[in-house]
C-alpha positions in Angstrom: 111.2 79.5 93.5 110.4 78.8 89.9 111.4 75.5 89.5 109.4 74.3 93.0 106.5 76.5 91.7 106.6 74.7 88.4 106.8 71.5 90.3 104.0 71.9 92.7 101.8 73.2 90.1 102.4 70.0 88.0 101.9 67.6 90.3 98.4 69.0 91.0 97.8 68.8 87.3 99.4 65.5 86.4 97.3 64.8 89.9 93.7 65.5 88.1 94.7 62.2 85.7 94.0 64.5 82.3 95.7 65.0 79.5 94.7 67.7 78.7 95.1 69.4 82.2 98.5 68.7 82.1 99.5 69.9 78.7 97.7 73.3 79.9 99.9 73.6 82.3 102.7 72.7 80.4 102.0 75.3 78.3 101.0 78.0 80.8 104.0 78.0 83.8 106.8 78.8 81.7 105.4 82.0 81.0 104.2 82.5 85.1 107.5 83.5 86.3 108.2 86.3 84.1 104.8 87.7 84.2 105.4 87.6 88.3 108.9 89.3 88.2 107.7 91.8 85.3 104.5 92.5 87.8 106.8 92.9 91.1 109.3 94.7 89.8 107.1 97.4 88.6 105.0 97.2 91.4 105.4 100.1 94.0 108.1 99.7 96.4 105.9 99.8 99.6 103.0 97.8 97.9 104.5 94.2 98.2 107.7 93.0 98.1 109.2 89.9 96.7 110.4 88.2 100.0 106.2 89.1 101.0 105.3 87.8 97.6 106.9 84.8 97.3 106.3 83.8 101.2 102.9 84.4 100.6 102.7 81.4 97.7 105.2 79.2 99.4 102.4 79.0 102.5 99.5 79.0 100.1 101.1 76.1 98.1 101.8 74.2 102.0 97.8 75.0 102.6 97.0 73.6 99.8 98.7 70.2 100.1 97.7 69.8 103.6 94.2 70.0 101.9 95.1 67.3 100.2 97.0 65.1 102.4 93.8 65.6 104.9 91.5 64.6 101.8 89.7 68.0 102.6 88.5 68.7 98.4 86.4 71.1 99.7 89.2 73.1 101.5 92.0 72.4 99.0 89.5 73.7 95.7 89.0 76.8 98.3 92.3 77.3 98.4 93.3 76.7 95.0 91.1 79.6 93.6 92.3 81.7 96.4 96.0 80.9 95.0 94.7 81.9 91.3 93.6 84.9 92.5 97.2 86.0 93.6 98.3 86.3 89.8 95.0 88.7 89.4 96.2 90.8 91.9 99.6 91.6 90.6 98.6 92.3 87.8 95.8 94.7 89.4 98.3 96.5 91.9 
């Protein structure tokens, strides 16, 4: 899951056509992966689980690019904060 997280997440950056967007993120997703499997496996056993977890992103992520493929901005920047949100709430459960 890392590696196609990484991926998707830099292809929406390298997407935006800055710089500077993309050395943030070049910065910022090697350190997203630990954070999530440091926050799930401390998490409560009947909370969420990591199949829930990481099915959750994988059909955020195909929301997301359907978004785009459908040249729906207004749906795929919905979407995209909904998806930054899911970082917040691991670390919140």
């Amino acid at each position: 899951m890392s590696a196609s997280n990484n991926a998707f997440h830099m292809a929406i950056a390298e997407s935006a056509g800055n710089r500077h967007v993309t050395n943030l993120y070049k910065n910022l997703l090697p350190g997203f992966y630990p954070l999530s499997h440091s926050l799930l496996s401390s998490a409560k056993l009947s909370s969420f689980s990591y199949k829930d977890y990481f099915a959750r992103v994988s059909d955020e992520h195909q929301s997301i690019i359907a978004a785009i493929a459908s040249r729906d901005a207004d749906a795929a920047d919905k979407m995209a904060r909904n998806h930054a949100k899911l970082i917040c709430e691991r670390v919140m459960a």
